[in-house]
VOKOL-332397 format. One record per residue (C-alpha): residue number from 1; x, y, z. Coordinates in steps of 0.05 Angstrom, whole numbers, padded with zeros to 5 digits. Last residue first. Layout:
<r NUM, <X, Y, Z>>,
...
***
This chain:
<r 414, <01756, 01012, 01779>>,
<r 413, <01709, 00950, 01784>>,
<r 412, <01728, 00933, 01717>>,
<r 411, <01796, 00950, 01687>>,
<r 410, <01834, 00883, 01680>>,
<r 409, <01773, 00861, 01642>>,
<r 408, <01769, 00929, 01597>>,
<r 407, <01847, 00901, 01584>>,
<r 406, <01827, 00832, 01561>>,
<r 405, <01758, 00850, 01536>>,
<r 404, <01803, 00895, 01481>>,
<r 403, <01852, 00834, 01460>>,
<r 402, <01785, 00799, 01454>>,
<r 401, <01756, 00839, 01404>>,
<r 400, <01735, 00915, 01389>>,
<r 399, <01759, 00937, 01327>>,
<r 398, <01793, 01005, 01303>>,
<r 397, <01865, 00976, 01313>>,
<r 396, <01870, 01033, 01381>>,
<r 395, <01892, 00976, 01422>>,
<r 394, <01846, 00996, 01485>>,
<r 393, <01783, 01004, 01428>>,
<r 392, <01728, 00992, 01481>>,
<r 391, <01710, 01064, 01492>>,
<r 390, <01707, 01070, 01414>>,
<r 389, <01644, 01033, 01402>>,
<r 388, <01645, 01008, 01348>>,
<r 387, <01567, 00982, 01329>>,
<r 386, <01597, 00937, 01264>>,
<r 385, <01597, 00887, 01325>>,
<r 384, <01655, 00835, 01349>>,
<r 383, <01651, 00856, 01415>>,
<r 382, <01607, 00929, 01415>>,
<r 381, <01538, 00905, 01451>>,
<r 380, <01589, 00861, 01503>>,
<r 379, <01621, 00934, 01516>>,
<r 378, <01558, 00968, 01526>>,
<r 377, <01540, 00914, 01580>>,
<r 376, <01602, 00924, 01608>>,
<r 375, <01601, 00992, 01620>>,
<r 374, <01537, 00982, 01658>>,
<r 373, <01571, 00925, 01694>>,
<r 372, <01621, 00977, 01723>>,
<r 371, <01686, 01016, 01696>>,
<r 370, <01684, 01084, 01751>>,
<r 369, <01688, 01157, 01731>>,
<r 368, <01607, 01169, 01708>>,
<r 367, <01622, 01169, 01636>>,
<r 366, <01573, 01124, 01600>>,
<r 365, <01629, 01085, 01567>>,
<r 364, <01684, 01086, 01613>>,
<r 363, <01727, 01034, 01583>>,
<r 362, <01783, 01078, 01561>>,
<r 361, <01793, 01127, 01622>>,
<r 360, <01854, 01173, 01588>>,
<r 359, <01875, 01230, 01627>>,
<r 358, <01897, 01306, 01617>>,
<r 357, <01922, 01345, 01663>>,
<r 356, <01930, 01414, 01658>>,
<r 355, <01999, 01442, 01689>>,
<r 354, <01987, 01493, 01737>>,
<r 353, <01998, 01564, 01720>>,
<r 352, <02062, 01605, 01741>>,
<r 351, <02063, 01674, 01787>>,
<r 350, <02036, 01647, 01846>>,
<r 349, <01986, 01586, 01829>>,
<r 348, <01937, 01583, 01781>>,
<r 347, <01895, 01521, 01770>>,
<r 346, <01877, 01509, 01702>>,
<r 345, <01814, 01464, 01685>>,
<r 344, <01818, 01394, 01669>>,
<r 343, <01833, 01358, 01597>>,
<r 342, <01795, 01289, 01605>>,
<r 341, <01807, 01244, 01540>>,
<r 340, <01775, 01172, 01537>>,
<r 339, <01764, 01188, 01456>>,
<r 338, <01816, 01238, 01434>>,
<r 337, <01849, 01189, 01378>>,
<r 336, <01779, 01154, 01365>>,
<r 335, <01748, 01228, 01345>>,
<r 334, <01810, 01246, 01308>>,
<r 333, <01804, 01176, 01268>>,
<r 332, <01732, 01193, 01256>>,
<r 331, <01742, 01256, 01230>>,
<r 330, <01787, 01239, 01177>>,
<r 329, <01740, 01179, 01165>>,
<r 328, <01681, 01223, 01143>>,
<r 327, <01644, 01292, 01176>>,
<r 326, <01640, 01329, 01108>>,
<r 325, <01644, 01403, 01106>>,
<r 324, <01721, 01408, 01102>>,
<r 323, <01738, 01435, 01164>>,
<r 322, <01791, 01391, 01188>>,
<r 321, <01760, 01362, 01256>>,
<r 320, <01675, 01366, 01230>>,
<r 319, <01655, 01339, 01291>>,
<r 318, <01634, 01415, 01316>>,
<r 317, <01601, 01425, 01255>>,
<r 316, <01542, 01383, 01270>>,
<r 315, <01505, 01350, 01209>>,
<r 314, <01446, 01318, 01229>>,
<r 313, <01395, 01354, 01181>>,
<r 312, <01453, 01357, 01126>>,
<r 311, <01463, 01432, 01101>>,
<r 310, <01545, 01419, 01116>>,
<r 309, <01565, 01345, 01095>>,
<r 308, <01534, 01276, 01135>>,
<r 307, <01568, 01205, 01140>>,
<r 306, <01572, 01205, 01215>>,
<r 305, <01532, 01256, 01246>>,
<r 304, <01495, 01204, 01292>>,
<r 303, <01542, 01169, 01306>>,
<r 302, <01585, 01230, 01333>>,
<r 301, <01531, 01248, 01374>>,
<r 300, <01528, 01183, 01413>>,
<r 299, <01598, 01179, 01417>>,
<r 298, <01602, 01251, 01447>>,
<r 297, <01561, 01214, 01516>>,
<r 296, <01599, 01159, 01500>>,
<r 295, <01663, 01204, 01528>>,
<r 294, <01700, 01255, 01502>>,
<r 293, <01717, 01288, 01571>>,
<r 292, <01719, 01371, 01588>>,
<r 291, <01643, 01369, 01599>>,
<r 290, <01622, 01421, 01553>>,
<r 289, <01574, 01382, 01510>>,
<r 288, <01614, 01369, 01445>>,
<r 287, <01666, 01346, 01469>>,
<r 286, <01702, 01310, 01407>>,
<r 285, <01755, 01361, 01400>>,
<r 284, <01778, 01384, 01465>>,
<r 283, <01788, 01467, 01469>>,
<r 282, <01787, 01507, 01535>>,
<r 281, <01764, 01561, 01565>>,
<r 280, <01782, 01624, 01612>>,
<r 279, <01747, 01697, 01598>>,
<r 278, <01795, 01753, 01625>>,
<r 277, <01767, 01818, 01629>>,
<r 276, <01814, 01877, 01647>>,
<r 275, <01794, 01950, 01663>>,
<r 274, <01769, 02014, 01627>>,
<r 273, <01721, 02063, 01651>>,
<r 272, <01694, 02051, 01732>>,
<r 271, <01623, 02019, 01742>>,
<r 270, <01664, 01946, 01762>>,
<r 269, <01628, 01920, 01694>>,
<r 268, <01703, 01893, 01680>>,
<r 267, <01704, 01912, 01605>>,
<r 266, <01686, 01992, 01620>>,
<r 265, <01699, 02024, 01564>>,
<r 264, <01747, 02077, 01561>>,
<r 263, <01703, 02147, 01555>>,
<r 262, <01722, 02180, 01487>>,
<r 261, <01647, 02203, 01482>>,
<r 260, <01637, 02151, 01420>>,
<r 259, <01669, 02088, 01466>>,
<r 258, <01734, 02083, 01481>>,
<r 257, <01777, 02014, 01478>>,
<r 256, <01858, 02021, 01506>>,
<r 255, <01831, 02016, 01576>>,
<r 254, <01787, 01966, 01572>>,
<r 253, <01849, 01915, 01560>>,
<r 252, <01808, 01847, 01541>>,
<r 251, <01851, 01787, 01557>>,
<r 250, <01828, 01713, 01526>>,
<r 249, <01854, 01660, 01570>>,
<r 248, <01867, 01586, 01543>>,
<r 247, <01867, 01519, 01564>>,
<r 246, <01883, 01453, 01505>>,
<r 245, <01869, 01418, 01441>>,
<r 244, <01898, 01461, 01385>>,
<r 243, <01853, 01528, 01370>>,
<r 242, <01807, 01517, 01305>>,
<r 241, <01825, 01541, 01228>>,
<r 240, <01799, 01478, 01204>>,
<r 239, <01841, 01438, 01256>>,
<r 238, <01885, 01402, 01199>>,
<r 237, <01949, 01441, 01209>>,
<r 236, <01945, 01486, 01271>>,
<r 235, <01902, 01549, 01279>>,
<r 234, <01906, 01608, 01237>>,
<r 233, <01866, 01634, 01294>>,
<r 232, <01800, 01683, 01292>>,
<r 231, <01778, 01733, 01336>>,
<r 230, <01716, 01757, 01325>>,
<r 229, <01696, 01842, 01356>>,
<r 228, <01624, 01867, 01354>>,
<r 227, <01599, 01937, 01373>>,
<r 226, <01638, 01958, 01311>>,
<r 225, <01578, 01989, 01270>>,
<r 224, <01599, 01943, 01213>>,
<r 223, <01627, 01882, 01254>>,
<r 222, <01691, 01889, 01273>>,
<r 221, <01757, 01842, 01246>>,
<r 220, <01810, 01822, 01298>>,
<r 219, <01869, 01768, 01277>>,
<r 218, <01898, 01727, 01338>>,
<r 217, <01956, 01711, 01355>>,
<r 216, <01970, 01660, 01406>>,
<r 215, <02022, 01679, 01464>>,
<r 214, <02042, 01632, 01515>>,
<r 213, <02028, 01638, 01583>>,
<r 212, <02088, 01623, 01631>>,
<r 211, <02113, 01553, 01633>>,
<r 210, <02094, 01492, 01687>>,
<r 209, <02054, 01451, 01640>>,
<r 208, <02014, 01505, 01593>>,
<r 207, <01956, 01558, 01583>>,
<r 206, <01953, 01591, 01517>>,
<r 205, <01946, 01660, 01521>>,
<r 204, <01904, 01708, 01478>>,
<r 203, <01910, 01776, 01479>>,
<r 202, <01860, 01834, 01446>>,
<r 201, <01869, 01904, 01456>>,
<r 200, <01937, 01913, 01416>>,
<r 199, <01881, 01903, 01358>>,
<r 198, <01879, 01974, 01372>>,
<r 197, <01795, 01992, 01381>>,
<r 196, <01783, 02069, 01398>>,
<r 195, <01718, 02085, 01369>>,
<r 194, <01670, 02022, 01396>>,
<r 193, <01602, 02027, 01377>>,
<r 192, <01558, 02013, 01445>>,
<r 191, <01542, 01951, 01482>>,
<r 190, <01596, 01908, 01462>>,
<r 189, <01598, 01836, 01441>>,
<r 188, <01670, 01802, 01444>>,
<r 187, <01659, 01734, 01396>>,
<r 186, <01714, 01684, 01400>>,
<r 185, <01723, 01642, 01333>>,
<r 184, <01749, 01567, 01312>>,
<r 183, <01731, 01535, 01371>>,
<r 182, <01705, 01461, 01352>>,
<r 181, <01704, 01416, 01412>>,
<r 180, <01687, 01444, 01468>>,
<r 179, <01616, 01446, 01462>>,
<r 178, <01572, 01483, 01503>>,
<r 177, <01501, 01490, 01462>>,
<r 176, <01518, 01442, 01410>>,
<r 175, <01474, 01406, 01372>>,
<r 174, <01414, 01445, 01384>>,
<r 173, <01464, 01510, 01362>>,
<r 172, <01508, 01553, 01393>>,
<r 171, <01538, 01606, 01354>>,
<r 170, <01612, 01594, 01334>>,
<r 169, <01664, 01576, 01382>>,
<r 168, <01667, 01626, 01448>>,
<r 167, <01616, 01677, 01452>>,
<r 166, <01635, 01733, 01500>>,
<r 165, <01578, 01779, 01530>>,
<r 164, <01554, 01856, 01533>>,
<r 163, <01624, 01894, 01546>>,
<r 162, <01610, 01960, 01571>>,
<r 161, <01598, 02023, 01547>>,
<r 160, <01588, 02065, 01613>>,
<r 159, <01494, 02083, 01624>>,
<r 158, <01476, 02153, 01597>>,
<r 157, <01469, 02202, 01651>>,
<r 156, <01409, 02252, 01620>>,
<r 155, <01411, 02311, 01663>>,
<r 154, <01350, 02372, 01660>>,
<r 153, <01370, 02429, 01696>>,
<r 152, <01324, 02466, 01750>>,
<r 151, <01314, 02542, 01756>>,
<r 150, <01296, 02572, 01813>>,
<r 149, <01260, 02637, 01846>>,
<r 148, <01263, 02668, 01919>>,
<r 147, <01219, 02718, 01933>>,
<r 146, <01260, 02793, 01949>>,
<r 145, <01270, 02823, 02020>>,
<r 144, <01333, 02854, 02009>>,
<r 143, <01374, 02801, 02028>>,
<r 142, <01374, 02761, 01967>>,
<r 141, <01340, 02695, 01939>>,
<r 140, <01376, 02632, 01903>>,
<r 139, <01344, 02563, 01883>>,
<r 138, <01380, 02516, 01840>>,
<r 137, <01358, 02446, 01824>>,
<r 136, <01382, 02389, 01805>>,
<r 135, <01359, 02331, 01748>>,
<r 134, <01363, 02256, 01725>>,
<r 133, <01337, 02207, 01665>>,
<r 132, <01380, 02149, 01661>>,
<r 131, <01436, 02110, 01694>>,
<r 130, <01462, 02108, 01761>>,
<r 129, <01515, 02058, 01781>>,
<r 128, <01525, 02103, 01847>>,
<r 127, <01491, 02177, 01839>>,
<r 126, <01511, 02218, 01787>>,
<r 125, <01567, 02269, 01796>>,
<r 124, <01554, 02344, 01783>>,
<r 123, <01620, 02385, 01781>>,
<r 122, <01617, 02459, 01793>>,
<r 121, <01653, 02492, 01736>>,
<r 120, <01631, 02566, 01766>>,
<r 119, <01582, 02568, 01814>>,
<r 118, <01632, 02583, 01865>>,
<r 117, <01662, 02651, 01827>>,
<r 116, <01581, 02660, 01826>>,
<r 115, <01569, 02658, 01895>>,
<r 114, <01635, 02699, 01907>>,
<r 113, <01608, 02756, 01851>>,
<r 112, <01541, 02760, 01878>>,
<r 111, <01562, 02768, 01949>>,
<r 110, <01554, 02713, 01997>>,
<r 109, <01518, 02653, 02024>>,
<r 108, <01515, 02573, 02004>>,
<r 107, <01475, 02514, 02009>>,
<r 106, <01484, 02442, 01990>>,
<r 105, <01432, 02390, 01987>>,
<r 104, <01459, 02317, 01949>>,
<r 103, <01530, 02324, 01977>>,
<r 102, <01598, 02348, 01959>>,
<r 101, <01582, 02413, 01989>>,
<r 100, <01539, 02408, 02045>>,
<r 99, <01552, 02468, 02080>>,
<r 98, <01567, 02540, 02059>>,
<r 97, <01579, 02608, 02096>>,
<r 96, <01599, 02677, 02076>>,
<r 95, <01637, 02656, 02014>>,
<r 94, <01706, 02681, 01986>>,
<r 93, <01741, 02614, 01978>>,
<r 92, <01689, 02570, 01953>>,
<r 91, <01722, 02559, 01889>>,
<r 90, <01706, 02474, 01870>>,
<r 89, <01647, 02472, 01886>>,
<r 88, <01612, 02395, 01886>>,
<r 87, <01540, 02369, 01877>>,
<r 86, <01518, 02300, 01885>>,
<r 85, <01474, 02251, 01855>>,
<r 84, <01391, 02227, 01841>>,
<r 83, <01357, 02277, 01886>>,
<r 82, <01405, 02336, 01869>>,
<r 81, <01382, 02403, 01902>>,
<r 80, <01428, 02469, 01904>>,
<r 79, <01402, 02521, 01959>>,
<r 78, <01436, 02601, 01947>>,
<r 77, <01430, 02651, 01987>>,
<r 76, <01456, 02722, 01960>>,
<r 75, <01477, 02782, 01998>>,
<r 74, <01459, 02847, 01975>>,
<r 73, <01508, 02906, 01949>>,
<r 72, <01458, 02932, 01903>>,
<r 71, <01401, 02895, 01901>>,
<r 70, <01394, 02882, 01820>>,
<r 69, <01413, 02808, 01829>>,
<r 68, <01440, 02761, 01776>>,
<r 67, <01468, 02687, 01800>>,
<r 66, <01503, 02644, 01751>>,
<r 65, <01512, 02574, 01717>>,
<r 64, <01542, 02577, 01650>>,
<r 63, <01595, 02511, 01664>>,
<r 62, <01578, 02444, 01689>>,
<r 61, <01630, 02390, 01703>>,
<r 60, <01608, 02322, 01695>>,
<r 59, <01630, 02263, 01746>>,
<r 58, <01634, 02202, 01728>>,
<r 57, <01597, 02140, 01754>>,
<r 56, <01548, 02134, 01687>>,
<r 55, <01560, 02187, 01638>>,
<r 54, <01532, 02258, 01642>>,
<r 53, <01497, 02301, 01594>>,
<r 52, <01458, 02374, 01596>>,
<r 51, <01392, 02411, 01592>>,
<r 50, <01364, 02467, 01611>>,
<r 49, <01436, 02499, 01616>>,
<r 48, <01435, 02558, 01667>>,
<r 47, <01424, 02629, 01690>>,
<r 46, <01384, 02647, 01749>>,
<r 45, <01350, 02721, 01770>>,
<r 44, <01340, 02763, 01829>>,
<r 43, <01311, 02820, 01839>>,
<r 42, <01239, 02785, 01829>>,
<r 41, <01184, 02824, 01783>>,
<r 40, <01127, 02835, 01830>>,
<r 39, <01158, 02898, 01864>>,
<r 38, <01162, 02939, 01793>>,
<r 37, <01092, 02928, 01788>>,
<r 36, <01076, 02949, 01861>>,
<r 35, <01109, 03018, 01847>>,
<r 34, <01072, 03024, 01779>>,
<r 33, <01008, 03020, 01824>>,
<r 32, <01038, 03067, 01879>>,
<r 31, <01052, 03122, 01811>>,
<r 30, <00988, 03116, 01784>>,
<r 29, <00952, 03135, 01841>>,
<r 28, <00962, 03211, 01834>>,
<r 27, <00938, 03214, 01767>>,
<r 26, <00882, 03179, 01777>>,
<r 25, <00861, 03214, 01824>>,
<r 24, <00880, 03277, 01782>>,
<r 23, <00838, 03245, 01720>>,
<r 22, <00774, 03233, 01765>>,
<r 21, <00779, 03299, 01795>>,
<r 20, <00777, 03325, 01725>>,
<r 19, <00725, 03283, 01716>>,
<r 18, <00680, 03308, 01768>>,
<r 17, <00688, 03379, 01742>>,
<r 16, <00666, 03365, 01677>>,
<r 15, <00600, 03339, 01698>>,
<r 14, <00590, 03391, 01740>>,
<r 13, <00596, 03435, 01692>>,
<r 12, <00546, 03400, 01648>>,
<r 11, <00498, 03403, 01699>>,
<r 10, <00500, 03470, 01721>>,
<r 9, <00489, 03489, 01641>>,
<r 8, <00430, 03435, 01631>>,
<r 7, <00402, 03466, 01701>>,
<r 6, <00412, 03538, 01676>>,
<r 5, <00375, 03512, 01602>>,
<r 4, <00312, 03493, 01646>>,
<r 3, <00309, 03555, 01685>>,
<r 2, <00312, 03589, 01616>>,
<r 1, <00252, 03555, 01596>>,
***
């Protein structure tokens, strides 16, 4: 028995002994563990935006950005990455060595506070007529042995507020998809709400014989969200508020039109803010499909809308000369009065424009530049008919007789 309770005593001690080797082992390991703790966490450390904005060929200057390293005295490396545009420094005076800047890859060496002096108000500048979703990177490490680590900023370039299209006249319609005759309105369409937006923006010239452009006002109202600009003309007496027969230029001055961001926009669609657009057309009542002659080719159409008032199934605005909802004898007698009509396109020479000539080729019915038998058979259809034809009417009395197939006679084979 009392052997037994020696070996429970020896036993016990022992135990005890053992783990207070245990504890000093531990103790004395404790510290090269913490050591390879501290030695996982890198020295150095990055500070920047996650996120931030740029605009479409412009370049974006980017504050915040710096370089934090607990090596005393250590030199820093720093790589900068921009797969979609370039990076610029603008203080690089007190680095150790750098290459690449104004490029996509740039790299630069020195002390904390040079690198960071460089860091400071970089400029970031998208890559040519980029738009959308973008990023660089920055990766730094220091001389004392440390990983590397980097941080990469998130860049959303938003595409320049441009100008989206120019409607001249009102909306097209199956009537009328390039008429010339009726242009009452000119529609600017831009792609974002505009801020900025003088009237001053907005010149229209009309285009004469050997004279400088002449001025037309113009009133500008927006649309609610202003991404939408009409023009309208008092117009002369009887037009229904339309431009007089003749060439015109409509001037858009980009630069005095900023978008949200204060960025001009850019009218031209060069990529750069601001700019000139100039959209050239004309007015010719009675064209009504765009090819600068009233013709039989309008006749047809006119016939056809004869008689009819706005809500009509054939009713075609563009006839309608004064306006007034009803396409009647007013109309009729501006329609004959411009029939044979060719107003050609502005030439510009230096400093004046050409003057736009205008011709009258009576007896061309189907409009093809030369009075043939086809003409003539469309001129036998009108002689003496209630069909007028208005090609034929050479005396302008609103019949087509003999006096007429005197002169279209004269005329054919020309």
């Amino acid at each position: 028995m009392f052997l037994n309770w020696f070996r429970k005593l020896a036993m016990r001690r022992m135990n005890r002994a053992a783990a207070r080797r245990g504890r000093a082992a531990d103790h004395r390991l404790r510290p090269n563990v913490q050591s390879l703790e501290e030695r996982a966490v890198p020295a150095v450390t990055i500070s920047a935006p996650a996120t931030m904005s740029a605009l479409e060929n412009t370049s974006q200057v980017v504050n915040d950005i710096a370089i934090n390293t607990d090596a005393s005295g250590a030199n820093v490396a720093v790589v900068l990455f921009a797969p979609d545009g370039r990076i610029t420094l603008r203080n690089t005076g007190g680095l150790t060595s750098l290459s690449g800047n104004g490029s996509s890859v740039l790299s630069l060496t020195g002390s904390q506070d040079a690198i960071n002096a460089a860091l400071d108000g970089l400029t970031f500048q998208p890559g040519t007529n980029f738009a959308g979703p973008a990023n660089f990177t920055i990766a730094a490490t220091d001389n004392a042995g440390m990983p590397s680590v980097s941080q990469t900023v998130a860049v959303t370039v938003a595409a320049l507020p441009t100008v989206t299209g120019v409607q001249v006249g009102p909306e097209a319609t199956a009537e009328a998809t390039n008429q010339g005759s009726l242009v009452n309105q000119v529609t600017v369409n831009f792609s974002e709400p505009v801020t900025t937006h003088p009237d001053s923006a907005f010149t229209l010239a009309q285009l004469s014989d050997n004279q400088a452009p002449v001025t037309v006002p113009v009133q500008v109202t927006w649309n609610a969200d202003f991404t939408q600009a009409t023009l309208t003309f008092a117009g002369s007496e009887g037009t229904g508020g339309s431009l007089p027969d003749g060439n015109y230029r409509l001037s858009v001055n980009g630069d005095q039109l900023a978008g949200a961001n204060g960025v001009a926009i850019d009218v031209d669609a060069n990529g750069q803010p601001g700019g000139t657009l100039d959209t050239d057309f004309y007015r010719l009542y009675g064209d009504v499909n765009g090819d600068r002659i009233v013709n039989g080719a309008d006749y047809a159409g006119f016939r056809a809308a004869f008689g009819t008032a706005t809500g009509d199934v054939n009713f075609n605005p563009a006839f309608d000369s004064n306006g007034d909802g009803v396409i009647d004898a007013t109309d009729f007698t501006a329609f004959r009065n411009n029939f044979g009509t060719m107003l050609s396109p502005v030439g510009v020479n230096p400093g004046n424009i050409t003057p736009a000539s205008v011709q009258r080729v009576m007896g061309d019915a189907d409009g093809n530049g030369v009075i043939d038998f086809q003409d003539f058979a469309q001129f036998r259809q009108s002689l003496g008919s209630p069909v007028f034809n208005p090609a034929f009417d050479f005396d302008g009395d609103g019949d087509v007789d003999f006096i007429d197939f005197a002169q279209f006679r004269q005329l054919l084979g020309q």
